[in-house]
C-alpha positions as CSV (number, residue, x, y, z in Angstrom):
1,X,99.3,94.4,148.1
2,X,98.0,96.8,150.6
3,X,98.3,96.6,154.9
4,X,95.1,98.0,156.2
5,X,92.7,97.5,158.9
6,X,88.9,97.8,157.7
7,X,87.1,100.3,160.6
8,X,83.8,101.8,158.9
9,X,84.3,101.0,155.5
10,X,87.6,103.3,155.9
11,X,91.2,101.8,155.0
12,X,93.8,102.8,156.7
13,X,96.6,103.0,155.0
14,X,100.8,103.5,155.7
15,X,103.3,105.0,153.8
16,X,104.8,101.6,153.2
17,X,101.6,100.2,151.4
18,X,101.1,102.7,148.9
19,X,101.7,101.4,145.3
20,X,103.2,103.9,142.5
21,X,100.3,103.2,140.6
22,X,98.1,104.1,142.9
23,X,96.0,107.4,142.2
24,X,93.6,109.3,144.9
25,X,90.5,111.8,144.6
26,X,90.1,114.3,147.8
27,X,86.3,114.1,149.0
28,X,86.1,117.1,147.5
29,X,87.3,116.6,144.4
30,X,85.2,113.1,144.3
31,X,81.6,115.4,145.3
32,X,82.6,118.1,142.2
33,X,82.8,115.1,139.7
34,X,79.7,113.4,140.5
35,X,78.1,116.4,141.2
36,X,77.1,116.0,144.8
37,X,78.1,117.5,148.5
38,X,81.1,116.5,150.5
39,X,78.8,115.2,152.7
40,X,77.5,113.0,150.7
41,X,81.0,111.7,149.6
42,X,80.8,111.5,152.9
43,X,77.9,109.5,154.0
44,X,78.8,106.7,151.1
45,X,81.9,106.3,152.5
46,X,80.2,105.3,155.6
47,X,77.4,103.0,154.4
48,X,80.4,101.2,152.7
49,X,79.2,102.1,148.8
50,X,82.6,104.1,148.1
51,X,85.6,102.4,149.5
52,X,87.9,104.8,151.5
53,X,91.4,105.0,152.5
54,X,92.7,107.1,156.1
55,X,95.8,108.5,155.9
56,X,97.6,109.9,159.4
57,X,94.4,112.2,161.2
58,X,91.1,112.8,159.3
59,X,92.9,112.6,155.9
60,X,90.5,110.4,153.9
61,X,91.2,110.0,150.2
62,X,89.6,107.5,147.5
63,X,91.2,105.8,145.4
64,X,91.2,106.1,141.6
65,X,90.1,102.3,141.1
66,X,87.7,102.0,144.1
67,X,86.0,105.6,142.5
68,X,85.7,104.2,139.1
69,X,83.8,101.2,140.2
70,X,81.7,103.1,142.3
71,X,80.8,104.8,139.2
72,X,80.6,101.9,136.7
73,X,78.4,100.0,139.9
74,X,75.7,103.5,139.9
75,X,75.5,103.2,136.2
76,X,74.5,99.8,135.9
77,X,72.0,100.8,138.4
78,X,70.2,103.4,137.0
79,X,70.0,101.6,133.9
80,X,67.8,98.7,135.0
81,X,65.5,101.4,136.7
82,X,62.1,102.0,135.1
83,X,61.1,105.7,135.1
């Protein structure tokens, strides 16, 4: 499926190992939909809550799937919370 190396919750990724299926969010793109600062896309990238894929340099994008599930995960979440 995919050739990567884990390194701080960050898959690197080559151009050989991209599917046609595959879909990516920028970090900035990720922050404006759940309605939060790049850093913190940022910072859950790094505690290993939203999965991550490196491209060649410091181009970091997230993945359609792995975004989704970090979505459906927060929901469940805040729905067993008691306000």
């Amino acid at each position: 499926m995919f050739k990567y190396k884990q390194h701080y919750n960050v898959v690197h990724m080559s151009g050989d190992a991209l599917e046609d299926s595959d879909e990516f969010y920028t970090v900035e793109e990720v922050a404006k939909k759940l309605k939060i600062s790049c850093q913190t896309v940022r910072t859950l990238i790094r505690d290993g809550d939203l999965l991550a894929c490196r491209f060649s340099g410091n181009i970091v994008r997230i993945r359609k799937d792995d975004y989704e599930a970090y979505v459906n995960i927060s929901r469940g979440a805040t729905r067993g919370t008691v306000s």
